[in-house]
N, C-alpha and C positions, 0 to 999 in steps of 0.2 A: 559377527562383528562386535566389537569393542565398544560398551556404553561409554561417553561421556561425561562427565561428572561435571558440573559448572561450579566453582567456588561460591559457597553461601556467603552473600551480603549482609553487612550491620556495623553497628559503632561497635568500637573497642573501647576499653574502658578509659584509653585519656579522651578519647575524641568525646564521653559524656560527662567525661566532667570535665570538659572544655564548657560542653553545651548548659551544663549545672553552672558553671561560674560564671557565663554570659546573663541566662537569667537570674543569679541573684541580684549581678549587678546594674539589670533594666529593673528589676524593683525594689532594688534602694531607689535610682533613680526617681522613681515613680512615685513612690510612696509618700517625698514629704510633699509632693505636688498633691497629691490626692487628700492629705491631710489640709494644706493651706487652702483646699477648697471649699471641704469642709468647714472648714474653718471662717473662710469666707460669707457661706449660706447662712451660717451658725449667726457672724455679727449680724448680716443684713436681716435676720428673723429679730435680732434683737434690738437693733434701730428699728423695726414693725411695730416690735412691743411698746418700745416707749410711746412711739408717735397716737400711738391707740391709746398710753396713759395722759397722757400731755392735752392731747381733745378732748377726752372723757372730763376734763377739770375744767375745759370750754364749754362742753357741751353743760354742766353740771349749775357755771358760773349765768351761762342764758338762762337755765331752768330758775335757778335759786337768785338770779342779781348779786350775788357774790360770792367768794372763792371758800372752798370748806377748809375749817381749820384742822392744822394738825395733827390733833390731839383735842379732846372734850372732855370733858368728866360729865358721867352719867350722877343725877340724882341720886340713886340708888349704891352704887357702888365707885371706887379709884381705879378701873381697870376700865380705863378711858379708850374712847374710838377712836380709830385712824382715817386719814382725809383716804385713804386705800380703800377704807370700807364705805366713805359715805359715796363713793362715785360709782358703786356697781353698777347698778343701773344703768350707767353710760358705758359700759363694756361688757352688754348683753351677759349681765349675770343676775338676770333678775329674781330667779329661785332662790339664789345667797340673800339678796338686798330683803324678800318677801319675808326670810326668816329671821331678821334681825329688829331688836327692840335697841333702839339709840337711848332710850329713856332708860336703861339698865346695864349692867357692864355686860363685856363681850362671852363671859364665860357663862351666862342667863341662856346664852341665844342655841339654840340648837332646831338640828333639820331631819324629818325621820325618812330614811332613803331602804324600803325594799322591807318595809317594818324593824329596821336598825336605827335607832336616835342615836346621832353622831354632833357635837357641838362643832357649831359654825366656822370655827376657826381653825379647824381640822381639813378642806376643802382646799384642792388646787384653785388657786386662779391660774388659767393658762396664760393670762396678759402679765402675773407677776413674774412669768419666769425668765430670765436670760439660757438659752438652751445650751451654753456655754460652762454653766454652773453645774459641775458635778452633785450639788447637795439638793436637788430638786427630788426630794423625798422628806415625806409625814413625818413630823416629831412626834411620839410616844410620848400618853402619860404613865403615871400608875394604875389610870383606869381606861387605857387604850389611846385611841387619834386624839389628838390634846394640839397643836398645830400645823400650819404648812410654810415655809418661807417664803421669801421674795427677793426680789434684784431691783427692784428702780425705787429709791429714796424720795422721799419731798428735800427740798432745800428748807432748810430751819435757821440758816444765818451762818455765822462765825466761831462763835462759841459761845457766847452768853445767849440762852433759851427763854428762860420762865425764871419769874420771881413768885413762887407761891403766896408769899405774903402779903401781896397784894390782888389777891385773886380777884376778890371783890371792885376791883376799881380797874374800869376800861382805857385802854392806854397804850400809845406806844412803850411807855419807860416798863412795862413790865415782861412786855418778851420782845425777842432776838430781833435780827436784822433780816432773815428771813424773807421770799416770798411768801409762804404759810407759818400760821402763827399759833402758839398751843392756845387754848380756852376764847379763840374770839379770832371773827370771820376777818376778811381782806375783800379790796375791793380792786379792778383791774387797774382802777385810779391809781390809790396808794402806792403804784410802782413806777416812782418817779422815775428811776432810771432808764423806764421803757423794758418794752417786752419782750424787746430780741437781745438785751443787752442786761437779764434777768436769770438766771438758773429755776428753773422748774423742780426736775429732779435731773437722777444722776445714780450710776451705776452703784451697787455694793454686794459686800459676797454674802452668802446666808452661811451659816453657822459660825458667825467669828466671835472669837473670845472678847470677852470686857471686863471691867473695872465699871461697879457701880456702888452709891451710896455710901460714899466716906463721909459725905455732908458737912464738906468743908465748910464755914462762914464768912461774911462781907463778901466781899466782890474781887473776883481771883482774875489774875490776868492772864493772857491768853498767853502759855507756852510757846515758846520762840525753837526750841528744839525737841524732836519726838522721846529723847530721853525722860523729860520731864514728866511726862506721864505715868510712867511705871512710879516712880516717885512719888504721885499723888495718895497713890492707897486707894484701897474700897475692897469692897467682896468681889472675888474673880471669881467668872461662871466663863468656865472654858469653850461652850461651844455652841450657846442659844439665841449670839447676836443674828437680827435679820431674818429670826426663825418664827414672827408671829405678823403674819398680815394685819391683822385685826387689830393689834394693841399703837395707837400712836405716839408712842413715847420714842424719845431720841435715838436710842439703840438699837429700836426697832423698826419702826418706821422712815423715821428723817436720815439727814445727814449733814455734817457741818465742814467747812473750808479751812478747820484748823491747818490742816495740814493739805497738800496736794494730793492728784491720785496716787493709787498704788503707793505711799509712802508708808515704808513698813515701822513700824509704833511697836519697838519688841518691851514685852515680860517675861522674867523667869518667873516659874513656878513649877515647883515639886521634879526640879531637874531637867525639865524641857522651858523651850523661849517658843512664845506664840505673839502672834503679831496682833495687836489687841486695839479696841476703842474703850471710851470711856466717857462714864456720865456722873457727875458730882451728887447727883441726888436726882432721883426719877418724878417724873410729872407722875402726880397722883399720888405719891406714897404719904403715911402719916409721917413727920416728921418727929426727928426727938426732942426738939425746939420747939415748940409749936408759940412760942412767942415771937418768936425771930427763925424760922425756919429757913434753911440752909436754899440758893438757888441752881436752879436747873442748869450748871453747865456743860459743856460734850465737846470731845472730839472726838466725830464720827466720822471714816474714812472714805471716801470713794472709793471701791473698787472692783476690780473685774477682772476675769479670767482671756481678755480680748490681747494680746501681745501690745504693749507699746501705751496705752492709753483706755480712758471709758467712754461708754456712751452719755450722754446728757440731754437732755431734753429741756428748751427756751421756753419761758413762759409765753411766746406769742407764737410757740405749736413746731418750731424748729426743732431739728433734732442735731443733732452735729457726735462727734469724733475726738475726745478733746485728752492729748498727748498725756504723758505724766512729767512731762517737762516745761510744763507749760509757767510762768512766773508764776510767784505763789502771792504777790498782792493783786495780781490782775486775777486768780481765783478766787480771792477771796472779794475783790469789788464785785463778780459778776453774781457773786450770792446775796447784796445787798438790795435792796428795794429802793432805797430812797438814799442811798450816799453821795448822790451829786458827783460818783466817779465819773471820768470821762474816759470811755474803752472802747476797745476794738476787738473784738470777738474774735479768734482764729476761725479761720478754715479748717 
């Protein structure tokens, strides 16, 4: 008898790549769904973070009966503390807080881990990071970890900061409009406007380029267009803004309502345009006046890698959402303390 032979079953070659071009096209599909989710997790870790920075300045304000400033000048040295470093403590960092002498500048402080002495400022804080930030990575010195960045800013006002030249004498007329204020405390008082109708802090990117210490003199008004900036001059350092926890200077710690979020502040320089901040003269520096030394002014940006908008954190512990389209004098009232605006916070 006659074997039978049965035809061998399988795809031919359109029928897989039928089946190849189905599945490319369920994960394109998929793909920006699985990124916006991420993406998703990503803000709501980073609305955690602030809310953990925002109480930590409550929790800091019970301990101490008032709010830490800005910025301080050590005795010893102008490489002044940030209200970042005085609130470890309150965001279980207490090995960082154990190694630091507030009576001395930040680059004195160091912590020896595994018989390695590594200076303090060299140290993640997990609560400073927005996980959205590609730049959550150690700045290098010449002599190895030298710092670590951050994402959530104190609010330091408008634009006018600090008057060095009156350092010596306690006052509103000498720094900003600010919730937090460089060289002298705040009280939950002093924030006439109320607490929910207050900026705390508020998102920004770590390693952004700036413009510092042109040391303009008298009293410069606040630019009406982000052109005007690149215009102002000073030493461009391409890429160290927001990269030192530690240090509470404008650039670095704070941020100001010059301008709204995400508003790009472009400079050329050396054939590329970087979207830049800027500080007229840094808190703590020697000045070249020093009869009439130059003031502290900034425009430091909000911003953030979150599509559409930054996070922000209220001084009475709210956190919110707050667009890049938001009017830019109602951003600028909600950074004020004591302006007697009358506002209405978005949703």
């Amino acid at each position: 008898m006659k074997k039978m032979h049965r035809p061998h079953s399988g795809f031919t070659l359109v029928e897989l790549l039928v089946v190849i071009a189905i599945i490319g096209i369920l994960v394109g599909l998929l793909l920006p769904a699985v990124q916006s989710a991420r993406e998703a997790a990503r803000r709501m870790s980073c609305s955690n973070n602030m809310k953990q920075v925002v109480l930590a300045v409550h929790n800091y304000e019970s301990a101490m009966r008032q709010l830490p400033p800005v910025w301080t000048k050590p005795a010893n040295s102008g490489s002044g503390w940030s209200l970042q470093a005085r609130i470890l403590p309150f965001l279980e960092s207490l090995a960082l807080d154990s190694a630091i002498d507030f009576s001395d500048g930040y680059d004195a402080s160091t912590l020896t881990i595994a018989g390695e002495t590594l200076p303090v400022s060299s140290f993640r804080v997990p609560a400073y990071q927005c996980p959205s930030d590609p730049g959550d990575t150690q700045r290098l010195g010449d002599d190895g970890p030298e710092h670590y960045p951050m994402n959530y800013a104190a609010n330091v006002g408008t634009w006018f900061v600090y008057d060095p030249g009156n350092f010596d004498r306690i006052g509103d007329e000498i720094v900003g409009e600010g919730a937090f204020t460089p060289a002298q405390t705040r009280k939950f008082r002093d924030c006439l406007d109320g607490l929910s109708n207050t900026l705390a802090f508020a998102e920004v990117k770590s390693w952004t380029p700036y413009l510092r210490d042109v040391e303009l003199p008298g009293d410069l008004n606040m630019p009406m267009v982000e052109s005007e900036i690149s215009a102002l001059g000073g030493s461009f350092k391409t890429n160290t803004g927001h990269t030192e926890w530690v240090d509470g200077r404008s650039h670095q710690a704070g941020f100001t309502t010059t301008f709204t979020p995400n508003t790009r502040v472009l400079h050329e320089s050396g054939g590329a345009v970087y979207d830049i901040d800027f500080t007229n003269f840094r808190e703590g520096k020697t000045p070249s006046n020093v009869s009439d030394p130059a003031k502290t002014y900034a425009a430091v940006t909000s911003r953030s890698y979150h599509t559409g908008g930054v996070q922000v954190g209220m001084l009475d512990g709210s956190v919110r959402f707050m667009n890049d389209s938001i009017d830019r004098e109602l951003w600028q009232n909600l950074s004020t303390r004591a302006g007697h605006e009358v506002v209405s916070v978005p949703e």
